[in-house]
C-alpha positions as CSV (number, residue, x, y, z in Angstrom):
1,X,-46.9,-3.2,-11.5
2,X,-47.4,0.7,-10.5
3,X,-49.8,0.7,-7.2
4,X,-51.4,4.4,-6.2
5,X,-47.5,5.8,-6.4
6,X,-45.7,2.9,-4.7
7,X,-43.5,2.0,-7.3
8,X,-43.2,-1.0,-8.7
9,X,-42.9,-2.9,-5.4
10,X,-46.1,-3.4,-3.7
11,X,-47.9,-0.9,-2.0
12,X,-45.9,-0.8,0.8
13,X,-44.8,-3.3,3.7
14,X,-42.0,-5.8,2.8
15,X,-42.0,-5.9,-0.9
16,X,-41.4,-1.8,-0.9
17,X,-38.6,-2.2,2.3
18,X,-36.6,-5.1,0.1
19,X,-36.9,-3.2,-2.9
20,X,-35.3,-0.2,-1.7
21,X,-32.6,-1.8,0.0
22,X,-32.2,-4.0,-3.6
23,X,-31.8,-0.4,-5.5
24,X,-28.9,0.4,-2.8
25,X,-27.4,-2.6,-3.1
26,X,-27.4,-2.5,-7.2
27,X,-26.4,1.4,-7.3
28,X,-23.4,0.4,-4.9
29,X,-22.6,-2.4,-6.8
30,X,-22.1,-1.0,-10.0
31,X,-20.3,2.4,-8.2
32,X,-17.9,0.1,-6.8
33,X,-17.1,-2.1,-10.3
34,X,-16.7,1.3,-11.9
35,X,-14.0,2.2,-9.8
36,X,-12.5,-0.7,-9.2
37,X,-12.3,-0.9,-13.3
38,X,-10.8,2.8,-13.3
39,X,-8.4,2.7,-10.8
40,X,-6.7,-0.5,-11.9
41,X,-6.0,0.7,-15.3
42,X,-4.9,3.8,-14.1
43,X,-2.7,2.9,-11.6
44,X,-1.4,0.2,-14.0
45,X,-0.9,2.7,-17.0
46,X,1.0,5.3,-14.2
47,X,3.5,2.3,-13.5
48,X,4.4,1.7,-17.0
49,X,5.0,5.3,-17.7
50,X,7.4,5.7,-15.1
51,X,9.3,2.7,-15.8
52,X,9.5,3.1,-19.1
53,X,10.9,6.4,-18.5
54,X,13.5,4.7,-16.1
55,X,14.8,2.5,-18.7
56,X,15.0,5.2,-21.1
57,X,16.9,7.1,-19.0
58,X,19.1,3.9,-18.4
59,X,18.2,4.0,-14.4
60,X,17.4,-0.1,-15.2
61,X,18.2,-2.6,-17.8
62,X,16.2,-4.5,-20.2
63,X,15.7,-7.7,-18.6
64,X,14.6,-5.5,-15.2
65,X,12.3,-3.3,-17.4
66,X,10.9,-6.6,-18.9
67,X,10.5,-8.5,-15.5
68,X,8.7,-5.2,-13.7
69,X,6.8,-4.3,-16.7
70,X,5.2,-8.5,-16.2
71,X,4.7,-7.8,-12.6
72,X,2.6,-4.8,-13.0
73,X,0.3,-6.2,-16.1
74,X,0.3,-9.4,-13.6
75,X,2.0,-12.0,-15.6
């Protein structure tokens, strides 16, 4: 409900303290999934890409390839 400017928390007091600290928490929160999503698939992807190039350049073998390419997809 809207109170005289308030927001929807109250006029003030507790309910307008708790809901700020509730729109922090929920802003972080989602910041911090957001990245965590990013950088994982990233960083993932990057590791791929550089050892696939090393087994195309025949720096590793197959079964090498195979066993760090299910360590970095975390099988």
């Amino acid at each position: 409900m809207w109170c005289h400017g308030f927001g929807y928390y109250g006029s003030g007091g507790w309910g307008s303290i708790l809901g700020i600290f509730l729109n922090i928490a929920l802003v972080g929160g989602v910041i911090y999934l957001v990245t965590k999503l990013f950088s994982k698939s990233t960083s993932n992807f990057n590791g791929i890409a550089v050892l696939e190039e090393q087994y195309a350049r025949g720096e590793i073998g197959r079964e090498e390839f195979l066993e760090r390419k299910n360590v970095l997809k975390g099988k």
